[in-house]
N, C-alpha and C positions, 0 to 999 in steps of 0.2 A: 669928727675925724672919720674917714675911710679909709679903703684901702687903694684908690685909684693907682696912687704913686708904686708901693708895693706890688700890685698886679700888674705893672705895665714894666717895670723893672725885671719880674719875675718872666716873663713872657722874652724881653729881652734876650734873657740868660739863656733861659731852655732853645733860643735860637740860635745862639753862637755858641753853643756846646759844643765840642769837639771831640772827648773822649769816654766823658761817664756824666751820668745825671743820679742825683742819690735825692730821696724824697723820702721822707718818714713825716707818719700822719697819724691822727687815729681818727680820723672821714678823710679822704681824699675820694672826687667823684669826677671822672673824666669827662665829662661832658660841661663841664664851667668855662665860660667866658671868660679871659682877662684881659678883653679889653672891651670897652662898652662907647655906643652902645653894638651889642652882637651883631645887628644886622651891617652895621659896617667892618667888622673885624672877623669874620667868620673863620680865618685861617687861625686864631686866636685861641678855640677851644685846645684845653688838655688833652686830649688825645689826640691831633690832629699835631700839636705840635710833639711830641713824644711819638708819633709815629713817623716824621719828619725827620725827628734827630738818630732813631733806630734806620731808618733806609741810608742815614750818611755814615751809619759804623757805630755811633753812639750806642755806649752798655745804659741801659736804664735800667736805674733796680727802685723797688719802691717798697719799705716797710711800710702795713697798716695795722692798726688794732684791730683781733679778731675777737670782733661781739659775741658774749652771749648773746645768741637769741632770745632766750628767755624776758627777757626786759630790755635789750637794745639791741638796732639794727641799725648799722651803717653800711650796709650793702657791700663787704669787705671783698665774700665771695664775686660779686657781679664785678667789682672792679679787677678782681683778678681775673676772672675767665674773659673779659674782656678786651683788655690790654695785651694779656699773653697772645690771644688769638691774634691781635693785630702783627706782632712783629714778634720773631726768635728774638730779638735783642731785647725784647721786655720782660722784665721777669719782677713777678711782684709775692714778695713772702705776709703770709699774715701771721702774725705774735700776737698772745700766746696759742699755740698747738692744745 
C-alpha cells in the first residue's frame, strides 16, 4: 500500500479551499511533494500550495507537536518560522508550550 491516492486527494482539497484549512500533525514538513514524481508536479509542494490558498483569503492554521529537543526533532520551530513568514494568513501553533 501507499499513499498516492491520499496525497493526490489531499492536494486536491488544499486547492479548492475556500475558507480555512486546519492541519494538525506531529511532523508536518513544508516542503513534501504530493504528487510525484516532483519534477512534474512542482506546484505540488506543501507550502506552495498553502501559500496559494492564504493569497486567495484562506485562514490556514496548523497544529504541530512541539519536540523535546532532548531526544526528538521534528523541526516544529523551522516549520513555523517558515510558513508564518510566507503569508499573515498562516499561522502555525506548536503543543505543548
Amino acid at each position: 500500500m501507499d499513499g498516492e491516492f491520499y496525497f493526490r486527494h489531499l492536494h486536491d482539497s488544499l486547492e479548492q479551499a475556500a475558507h480555512d484549512i486546519f492541519i494538525a500533525g506531529w511532523w508536518v514538513t513544508p516542503e513534501y511533494y504530493l504528487k510525484r514524481p516532483k519534477d512534474q508536479f512542482p506546484e505540488s509542494r506543501i507550502d506552495a500550495l498553502l501559500l496559494k490558498a492564504a493569497e486567495k483569503g484562506v485562514k490556514v492554521n496548523i497544529i504541530v507537536y512541539n519536540e523535546p529537543a532532548t531526544f526528538l526533532y521534528n523541526a516544529s520551530l523551522h516549520l513555523k518560522t517558515y510558513l508564518e513568514g510566507l503569508h499573515s494568513n498562516i499561522k502555525v501553533s506548536r503543543h505543548p508550550r
